[in-house]
C-alpha positions in Angstrom: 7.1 6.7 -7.5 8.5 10.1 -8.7 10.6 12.3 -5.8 9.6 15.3 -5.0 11.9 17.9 -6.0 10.4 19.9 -2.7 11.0 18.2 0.8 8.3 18.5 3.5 9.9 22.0 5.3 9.9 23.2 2.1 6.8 22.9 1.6 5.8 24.2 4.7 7.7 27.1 4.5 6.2 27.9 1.6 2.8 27.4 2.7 4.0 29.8 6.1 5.1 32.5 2.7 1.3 32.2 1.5 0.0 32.2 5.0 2.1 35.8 5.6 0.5 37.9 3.0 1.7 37.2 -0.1 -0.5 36.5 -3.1 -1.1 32.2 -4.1 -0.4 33.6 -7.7 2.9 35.4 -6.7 4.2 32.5 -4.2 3.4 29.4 -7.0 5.3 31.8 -9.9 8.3 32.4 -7.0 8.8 28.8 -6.6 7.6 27.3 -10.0 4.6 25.3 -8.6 1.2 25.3 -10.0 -2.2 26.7 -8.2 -3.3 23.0 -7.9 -0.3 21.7 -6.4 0.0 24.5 -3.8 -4.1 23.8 -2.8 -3.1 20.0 -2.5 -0.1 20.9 -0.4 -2.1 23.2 1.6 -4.5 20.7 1.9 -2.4 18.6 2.9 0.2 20.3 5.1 -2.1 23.4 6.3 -1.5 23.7 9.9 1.4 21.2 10.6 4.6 21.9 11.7 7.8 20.2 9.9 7.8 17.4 12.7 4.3 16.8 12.3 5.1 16.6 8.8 8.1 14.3 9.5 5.5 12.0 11.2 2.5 12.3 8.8 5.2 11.1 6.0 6.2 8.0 8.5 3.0 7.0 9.0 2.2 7.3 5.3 5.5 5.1 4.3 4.3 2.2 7.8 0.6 2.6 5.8 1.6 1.3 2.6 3.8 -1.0 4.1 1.5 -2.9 5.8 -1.0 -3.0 3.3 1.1 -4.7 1.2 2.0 -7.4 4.0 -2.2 -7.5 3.7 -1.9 -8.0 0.2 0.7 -10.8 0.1 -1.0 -12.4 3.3 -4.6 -12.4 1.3 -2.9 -13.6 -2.0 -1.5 -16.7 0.1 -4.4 -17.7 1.9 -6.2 -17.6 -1.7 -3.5 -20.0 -3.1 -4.1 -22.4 -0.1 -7.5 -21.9 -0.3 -7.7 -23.4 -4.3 -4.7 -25.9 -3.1 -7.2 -27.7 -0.4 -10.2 -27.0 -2.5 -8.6 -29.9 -4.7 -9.2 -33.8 -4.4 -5.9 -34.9 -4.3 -7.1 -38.7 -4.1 -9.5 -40.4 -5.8 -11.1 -43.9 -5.3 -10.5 -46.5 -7.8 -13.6 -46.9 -9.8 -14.9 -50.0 -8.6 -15.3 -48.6 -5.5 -13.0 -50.7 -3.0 -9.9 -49.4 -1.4 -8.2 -52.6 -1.3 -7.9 -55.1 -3.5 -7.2 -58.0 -1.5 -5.9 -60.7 -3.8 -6.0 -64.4 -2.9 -2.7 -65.9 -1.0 -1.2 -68.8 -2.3 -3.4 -71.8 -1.8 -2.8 -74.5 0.7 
């Protein structure tokens, strides 16, 4: 995934900037961001402080992380699932198990 060239008080800071007065037009042309990039930032950071932010961005990272540990776990039961769906043995076709043959005669 691409890294934002803004970090998370950034961001914030520049939402505070917007937030003070100063037109969304002249604050996205200041910092070189678009109008739809600053409404999905405010969106998303609106109201948070920088350690909320911190933590939203942990929780985010813990998020994905465990949804791939979901995703391996899911992918693994499926294998076993078509691994015991198998018959690994298979009678012989007359139908006996053993094929008892005669000893030697007395």
């Amino acid at each position: 995934m691409k890294k934002s060239r803004f970090t998370e008080e950034h961001i914030i800071a520049i939402l505070r900037e917007q937030e003070a007065g100063v037109a969304t037009a002249e604050v996205c042309r200041k910092h070189g961001v678009s109008s739809a990039t600053f409404y999905k930032w405010k969106a998303k950071f609106g109201g948070l402080d920088v350690s909320e932010a911190r933590r939203l961005k942990g929780l985010e990272d813990e998020n994905g992380r465990l949804k791939r540990m979901l995703a391996d776990a899911m992918l693994g039961n499926a294998a076993l699932k078509d691994l015991l769906g198998k018959k690994w043995w298979r009678p012989p076709p007359d139908g006996r198990l053993w094929r008892i043959s005669p000893g030697p005669s007395r």
